[in-house]
Structures are given as structure tokens and as C-alpha cells.
C-alpha positions as CSV (number, residue, x, y, z in Angstrom):
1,X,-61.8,26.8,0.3
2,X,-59.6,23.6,0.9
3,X,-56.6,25.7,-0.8
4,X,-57.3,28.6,2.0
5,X,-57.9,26.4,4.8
6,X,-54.7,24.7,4.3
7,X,-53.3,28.0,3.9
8,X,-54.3,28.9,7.3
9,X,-52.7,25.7,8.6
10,X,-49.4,26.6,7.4
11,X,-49.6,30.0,8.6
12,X,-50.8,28.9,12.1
13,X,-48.1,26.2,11.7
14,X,-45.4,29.1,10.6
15,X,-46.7,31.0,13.3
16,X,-46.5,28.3,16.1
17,X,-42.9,27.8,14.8
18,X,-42.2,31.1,16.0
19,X,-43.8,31.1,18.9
20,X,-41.9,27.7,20.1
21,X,-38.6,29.5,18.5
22,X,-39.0,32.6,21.1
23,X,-40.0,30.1,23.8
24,X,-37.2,28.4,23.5
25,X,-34.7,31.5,23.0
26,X,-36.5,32.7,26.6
27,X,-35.9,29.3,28.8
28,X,-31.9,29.1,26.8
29,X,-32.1,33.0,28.7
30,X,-33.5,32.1,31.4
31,X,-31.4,29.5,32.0
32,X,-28.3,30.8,30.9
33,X,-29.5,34.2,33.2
34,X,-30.1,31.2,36.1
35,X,-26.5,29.9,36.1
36,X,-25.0,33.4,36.2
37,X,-27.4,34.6,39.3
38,X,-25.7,31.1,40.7
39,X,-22.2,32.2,40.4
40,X,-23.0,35.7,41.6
41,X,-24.3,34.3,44.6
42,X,-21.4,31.8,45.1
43,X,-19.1,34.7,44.6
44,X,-20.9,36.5,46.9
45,X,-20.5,34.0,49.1
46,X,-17.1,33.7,48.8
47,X,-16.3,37.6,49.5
48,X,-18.7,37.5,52.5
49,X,-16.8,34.9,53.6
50,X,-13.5,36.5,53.5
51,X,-15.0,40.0,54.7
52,X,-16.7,37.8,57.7
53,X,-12.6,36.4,58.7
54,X,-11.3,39.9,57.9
55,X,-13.5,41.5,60.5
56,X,-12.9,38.4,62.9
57,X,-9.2,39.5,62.4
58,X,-10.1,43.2,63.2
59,X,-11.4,42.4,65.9
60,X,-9.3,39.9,67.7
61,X,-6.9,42.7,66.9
62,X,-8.7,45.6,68.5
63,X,-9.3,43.2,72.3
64,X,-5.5,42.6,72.2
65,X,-4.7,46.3,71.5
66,X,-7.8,47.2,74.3
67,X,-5.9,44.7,76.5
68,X,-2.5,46.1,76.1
69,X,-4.2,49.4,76.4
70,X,-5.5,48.5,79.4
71,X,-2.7,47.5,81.2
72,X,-0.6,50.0,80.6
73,X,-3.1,52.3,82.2
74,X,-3.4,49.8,85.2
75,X,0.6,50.0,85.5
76,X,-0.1,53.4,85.1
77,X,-2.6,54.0,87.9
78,X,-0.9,51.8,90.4
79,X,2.5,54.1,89.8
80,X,0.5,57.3,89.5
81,X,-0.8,55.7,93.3
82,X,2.9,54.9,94.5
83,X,4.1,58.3,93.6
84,X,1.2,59.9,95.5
85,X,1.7,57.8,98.3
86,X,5.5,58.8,98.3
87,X,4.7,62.2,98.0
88,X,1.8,61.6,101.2
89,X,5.0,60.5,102.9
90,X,7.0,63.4,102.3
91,X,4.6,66.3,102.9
92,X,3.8,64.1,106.1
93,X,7.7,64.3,107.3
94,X,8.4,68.4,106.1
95,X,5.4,68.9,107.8
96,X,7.0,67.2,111.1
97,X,10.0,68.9,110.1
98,X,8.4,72.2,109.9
99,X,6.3,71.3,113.4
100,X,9.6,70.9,115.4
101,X,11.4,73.8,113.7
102,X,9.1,76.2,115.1
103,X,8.6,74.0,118.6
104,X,12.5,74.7,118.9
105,X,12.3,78.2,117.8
106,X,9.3,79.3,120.1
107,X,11.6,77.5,122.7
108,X,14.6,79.2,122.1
């Protein structure tokens, strides 16, 4: 009975070898699994970084475009206006012109 208790032992000791073996392979993954979640994330970081400047750039690009955009259609506008005021003007003379035409003809 000694003979199979100690028996036992060694096979509970074999056994808790190979339990502590398999523990120790899973915390080596889990820590080796750990440190490469770390440097995804740091990468991560690092792209969302540079995507977070790129769009920065975008968009700093876009206003100034917007600007320019916008002033060429003020420019625009106010010659549009000038060119409707000159042509106000001239309507306003034929028209005058027109007026004492036929005042001089209904005289005559």
C-alpha cells in the first residue's frame, strides 16, 4: 500500500508538473500576446496621429481654397453690379435719346 501511495504522489507530482508547465507556457503567451497588443496600440497611435495632421492639412486647405473661392465671387458680384449699373446708365440715356427723337419729330 506504501508502494501505491507513493505511486500516487509521483503521479500527482508528474501531474502538477504539467499543470505548472502549461501555466507557465499560458502567462509566457499572455505576456508575450500583452506586449504585441502594446505596440499595436502605439502604432495605432502613431497613424492616428498622422491621419489627425493630414486632415488638419485638408482642411486648412479646403478654408483657403473657400476663401479664394469666395473672393473671386465677391469681385465677381461687385463687377457683375458695375456692369449692370453701366448698362442702367445707358438704357437710361437711349431712352432720353429715343424721348427727344420723337419730341423733334412730332415737332417737325
Amino acid at each position: 500500500m506504501k508502494a501505491e501511495l507513493q505511486g500516487l504522489q509521483l503521479g500527482t507530482k508528474a501531474i502538477q508538473k504539467e499543470l505548472l508547465g502549461i501555466l507557465e507556457k499560458s502567462k509566457n503567451d499572455f505576456l508575450a500576446g500583452k506586449e504585441e497588443m502594446k505596440r499595436e496600440l502605439q502604432k495605432m497611435r502613431v497613424e492616428a496621429k498622422s491621419m489627425t495632421q493630414e486632415i488638419k492639412q485638408v482642411l486648412q486647405d479646403q478654408k483657403a481654397i473657400w476663401q479664394q473661392e469666395t473672393t473671386a465671387l465677391k469681385d465677381s458680384l461687385v463687377d457683375a453690379r458695375k456692369e449692370m449699373d453701366s448698362a442702367k446708365a445707358d438704357s437710361v440715356e437711349i431712352l432720353q435719346s429715343s424721348r427727344s427723337a420723337l419730341s423733334d419729330l412730332k415737332e417737325e
